[in-house]
DOROKE-482186 format. One record per residue: x, y, z of N, C-alpha, C in turn; residue in one letter. Coordinates in steps of 0.1 Angstrom, whole numbers, plus 2048, in hexadecimal, padded with zeros to 3 digits. Example, Ala and Ser with C-alpha at 12.3 -4.5 7.8 and 13.67 -1.06 7.14 Angstrom:
! residues 2
8847C784E87B7D384E8847DF84EA
8807EA8478897F584788180084FS
//
This chain:
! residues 141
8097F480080080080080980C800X
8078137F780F8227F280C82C801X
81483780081584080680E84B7FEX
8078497F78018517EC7F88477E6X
7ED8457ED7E283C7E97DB83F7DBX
7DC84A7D57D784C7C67E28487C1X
7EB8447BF7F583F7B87F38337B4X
7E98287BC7E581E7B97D581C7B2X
7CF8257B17C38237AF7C182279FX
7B88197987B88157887AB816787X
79E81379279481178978B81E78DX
78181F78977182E78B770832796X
76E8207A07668247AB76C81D7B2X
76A81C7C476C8197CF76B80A7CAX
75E8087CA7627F47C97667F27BFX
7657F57AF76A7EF7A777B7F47A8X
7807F77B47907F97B57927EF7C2X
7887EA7C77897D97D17877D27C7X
7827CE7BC7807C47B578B7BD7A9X
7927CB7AC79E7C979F7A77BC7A5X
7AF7BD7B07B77B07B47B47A67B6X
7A57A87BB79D7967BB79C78F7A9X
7967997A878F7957977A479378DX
7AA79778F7BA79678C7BD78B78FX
7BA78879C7C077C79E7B676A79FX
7AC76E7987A276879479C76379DX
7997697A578C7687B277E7687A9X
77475F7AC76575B7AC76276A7ABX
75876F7A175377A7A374777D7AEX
7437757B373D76F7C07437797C9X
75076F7CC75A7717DB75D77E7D6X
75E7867C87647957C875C79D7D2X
7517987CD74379F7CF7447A47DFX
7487967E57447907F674C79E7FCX
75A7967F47657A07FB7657B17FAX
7637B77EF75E7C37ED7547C77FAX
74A7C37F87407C58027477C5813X
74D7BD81274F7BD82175A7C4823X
7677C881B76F7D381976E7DF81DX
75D7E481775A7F08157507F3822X
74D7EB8277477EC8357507EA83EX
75C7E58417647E184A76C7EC851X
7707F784077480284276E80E83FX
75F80F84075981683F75A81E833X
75881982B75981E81B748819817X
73F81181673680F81472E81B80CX
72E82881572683280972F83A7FEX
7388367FC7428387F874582F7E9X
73D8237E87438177E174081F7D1X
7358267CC73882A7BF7408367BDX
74683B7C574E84A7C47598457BDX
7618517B676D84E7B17798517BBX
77F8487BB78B8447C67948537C5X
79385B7BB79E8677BD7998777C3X
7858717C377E87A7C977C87A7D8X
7848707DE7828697EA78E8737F3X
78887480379187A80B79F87380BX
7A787B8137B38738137B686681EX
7AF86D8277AC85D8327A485182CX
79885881E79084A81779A84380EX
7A584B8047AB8437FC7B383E804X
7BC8418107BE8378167BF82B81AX
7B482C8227A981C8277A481581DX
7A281C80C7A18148047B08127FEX
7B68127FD7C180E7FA7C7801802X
7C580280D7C47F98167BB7F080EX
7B27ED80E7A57E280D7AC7DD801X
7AC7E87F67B07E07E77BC7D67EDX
7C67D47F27CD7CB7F67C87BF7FCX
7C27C58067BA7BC8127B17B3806X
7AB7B57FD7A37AF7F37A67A17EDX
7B57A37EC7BC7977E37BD7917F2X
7C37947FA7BE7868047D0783808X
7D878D8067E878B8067EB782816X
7FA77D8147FF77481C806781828X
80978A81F81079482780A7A5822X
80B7AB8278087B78268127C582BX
8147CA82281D7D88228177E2822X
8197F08288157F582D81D80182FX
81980C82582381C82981682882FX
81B82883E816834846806832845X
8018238487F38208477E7826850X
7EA82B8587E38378617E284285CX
7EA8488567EB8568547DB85E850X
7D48688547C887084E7BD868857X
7C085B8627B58598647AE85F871X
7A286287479D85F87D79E85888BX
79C8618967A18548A37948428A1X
78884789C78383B89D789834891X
78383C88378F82D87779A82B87EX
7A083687E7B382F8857AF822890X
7A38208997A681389D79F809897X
79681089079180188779C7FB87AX
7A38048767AE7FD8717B97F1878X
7BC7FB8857C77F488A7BE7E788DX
7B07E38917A77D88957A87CF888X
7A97D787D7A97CA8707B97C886FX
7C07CE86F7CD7CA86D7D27BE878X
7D07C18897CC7BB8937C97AC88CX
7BC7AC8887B379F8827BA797879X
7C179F86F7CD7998647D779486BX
7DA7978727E879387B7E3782883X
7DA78B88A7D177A8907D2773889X
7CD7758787CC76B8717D8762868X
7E076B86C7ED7648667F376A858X
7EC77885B7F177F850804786854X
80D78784C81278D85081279E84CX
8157A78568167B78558247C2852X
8227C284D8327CB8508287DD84CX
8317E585282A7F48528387F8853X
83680784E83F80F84F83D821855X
83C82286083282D86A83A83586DX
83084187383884987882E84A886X
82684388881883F88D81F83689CX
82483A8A28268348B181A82B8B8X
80E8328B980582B8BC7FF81C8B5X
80681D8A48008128A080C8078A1X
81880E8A58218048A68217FF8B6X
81B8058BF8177FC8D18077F18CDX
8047FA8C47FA7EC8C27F97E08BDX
8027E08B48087D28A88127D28A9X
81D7D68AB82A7D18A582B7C48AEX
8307BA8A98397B08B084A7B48B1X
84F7B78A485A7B98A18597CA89BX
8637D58A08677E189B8787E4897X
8777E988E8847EC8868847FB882X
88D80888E889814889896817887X
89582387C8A08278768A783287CX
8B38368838B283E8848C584287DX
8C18508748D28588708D484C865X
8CC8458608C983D8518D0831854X
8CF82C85F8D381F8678C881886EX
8CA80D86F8C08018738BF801884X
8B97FF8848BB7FE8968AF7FA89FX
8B27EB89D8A67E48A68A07EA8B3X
8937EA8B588C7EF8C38827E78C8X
8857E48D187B7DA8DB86D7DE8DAX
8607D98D78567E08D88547DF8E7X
84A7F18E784A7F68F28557FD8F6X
8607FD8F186D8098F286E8178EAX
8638178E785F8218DB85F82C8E2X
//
């Protein structure tokens, strides 16, 4: 997920930009359907689903930017400054789905500037400091 979530967006509208990676990688048009739907309610995009993704706030391209990944159903997930523009309530309903992916055996990697979302998820932190690596215990933040 870009740091500049229009940089990723190809199709009109909010769901037909969830439907691109499922339908790509030959998902049931069914399960596109399922998944879309529950995407756009999960992250509160639902009234949102025929807008065009570049008319969208910067916290909605976002969250949708987010989902279009979440859609394909990845083993792992990347992630540049995935909070950024949100809301204190989205900001926890994200960190709750990302939370949920992690349960589920997804892997996460993020790249923050977001302290708070790294005491709530990290297992492992790696912060850079003077363009050097330098391991930090979570919770030493």
């Amino acid at each position: 997920v870009f740091q500049e979530p229009q940089h990723q967006f190809v199709a009109a509208t909010a769901a037909d930009e969830l439907a691109v990676g499922p339908r790509r990688t030959g998902v049931p048009e069914a399960e596109t359907a399922r998944r879309v739907d529950e995407l756009l309610s999960r992250l509160r995009l639902g009234h949102l689903a025929r807008a065009n993704p570049f008319t969208l706030s910067g916290g909605e391209q976002r969250r949708l930017s987010v989902a279009t990944v979440l859609a394909t159903r990845p083993g792992l997930l990347v992630l540049d400054e995935p909070t950024v523009g949100q809301d204190s309530r989205t900001w926890a309903q994200l960190v709750d789905l990302l939370a949920d992916l992690v349960a589920g055996g997804t892997g996460v990697v993020a790249v923050t500037h977001d302290e708070r979302l790294v005491e709530a998820l990290a297992d492992d932190v790696l912060r850079l400091a003077q363009g050097r690596p330098a391991p930090v215990p979570v919770g030493a933040a």
